[in-house]
C-alpha positions as CSV (number, residue, x, y, z in Angstrom):
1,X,16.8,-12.9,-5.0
2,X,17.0,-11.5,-1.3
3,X,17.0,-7.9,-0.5
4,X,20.9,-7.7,-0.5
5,X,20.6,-8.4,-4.1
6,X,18.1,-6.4,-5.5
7,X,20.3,-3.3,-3.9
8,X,23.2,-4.1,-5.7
9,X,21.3,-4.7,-9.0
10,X,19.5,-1.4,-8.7
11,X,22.4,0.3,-7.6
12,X,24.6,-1.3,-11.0
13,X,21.2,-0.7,-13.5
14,X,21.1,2.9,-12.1
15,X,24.6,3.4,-11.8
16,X,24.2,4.7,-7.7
17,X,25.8,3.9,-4.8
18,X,24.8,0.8,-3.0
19,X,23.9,2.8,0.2
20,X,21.8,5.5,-2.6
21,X,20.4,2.4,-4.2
22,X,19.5,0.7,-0.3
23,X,17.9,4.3,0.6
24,X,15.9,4.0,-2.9
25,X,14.6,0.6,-1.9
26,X,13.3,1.7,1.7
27,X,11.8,4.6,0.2
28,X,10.0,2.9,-2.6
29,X,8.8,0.2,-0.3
30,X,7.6,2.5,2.5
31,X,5.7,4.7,-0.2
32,X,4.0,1.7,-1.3
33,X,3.2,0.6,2.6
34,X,2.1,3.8,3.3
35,X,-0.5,3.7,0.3
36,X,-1.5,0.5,1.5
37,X,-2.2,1.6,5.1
38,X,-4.5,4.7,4.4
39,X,-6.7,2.1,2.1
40,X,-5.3,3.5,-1.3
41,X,-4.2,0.9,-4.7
42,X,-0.9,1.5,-5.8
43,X,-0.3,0.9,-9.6
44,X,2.8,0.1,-11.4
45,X,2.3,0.0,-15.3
46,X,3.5,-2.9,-16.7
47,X,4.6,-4.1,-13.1
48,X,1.7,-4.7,-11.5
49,X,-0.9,-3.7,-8.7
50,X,-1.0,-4.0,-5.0
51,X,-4.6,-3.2,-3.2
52,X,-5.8,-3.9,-0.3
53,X,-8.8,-6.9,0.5
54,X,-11.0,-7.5,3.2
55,X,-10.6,-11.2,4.6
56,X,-14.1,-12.2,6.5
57,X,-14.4,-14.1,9.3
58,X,-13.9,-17.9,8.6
59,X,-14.5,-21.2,10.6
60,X,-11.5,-23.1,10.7
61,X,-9.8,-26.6,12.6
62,X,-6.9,-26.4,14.8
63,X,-4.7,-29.5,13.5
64,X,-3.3,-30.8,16.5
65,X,-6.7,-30.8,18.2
66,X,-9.0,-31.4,15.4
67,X,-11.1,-28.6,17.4
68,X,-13.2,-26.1,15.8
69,X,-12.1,-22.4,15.6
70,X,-13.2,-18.9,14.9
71,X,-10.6,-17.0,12.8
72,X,-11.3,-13.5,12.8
73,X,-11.9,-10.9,9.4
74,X,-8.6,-9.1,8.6
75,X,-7.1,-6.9,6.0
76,X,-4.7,-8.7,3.7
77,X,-2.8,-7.4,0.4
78,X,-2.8,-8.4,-3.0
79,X,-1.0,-8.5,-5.7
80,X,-1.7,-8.9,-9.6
81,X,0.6,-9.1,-11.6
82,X,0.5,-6.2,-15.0
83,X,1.1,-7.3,-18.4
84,X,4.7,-7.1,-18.8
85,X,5.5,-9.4,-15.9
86,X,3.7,-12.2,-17.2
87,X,6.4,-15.0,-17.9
């Protein structure tokens, strides 16, 4: 399911407009990226949980060259899944 899709099955479960059910989307998902930026967990229950994770620093190989790199610590985000997701 793409992006496109999701709108118009929020906008038929909700019974909204596609633009009100696109505008729901964006706002949802910037909520969530916000949270995300300033450090913060956001919780959905039953959905699941997005947090954010340090990465450290790693040694890793560059394939074409076989030669030895230094990949640098970073800030990734996770996601585990809740209860009622589980399939």
């Amino acid at each position: 399911m793409n992006k496109t899709q999701l709108i118009e099955k929020i906008a038929a479960g909700a019974e909204l407009t596609k633009a009100d059910a696109k505008k729901a989307l964006e706002a949802t998902l910037g909520a969530i990226a916000g949270a995300l930026k300033e450090g913060d967990k956001v919780q959905l229950i039953g959905f699941g949980t997005f947090a954010v994770a340090d990465r450290p620093a790693r040694e890793g190989i560059n394939p074409a060259t076989k030669e030895k790199i230094q990949i640098a610590a970073k800030k990734v985000v996770k996601f585990k899944a809740g209860a009622d997701l589980a399939i």
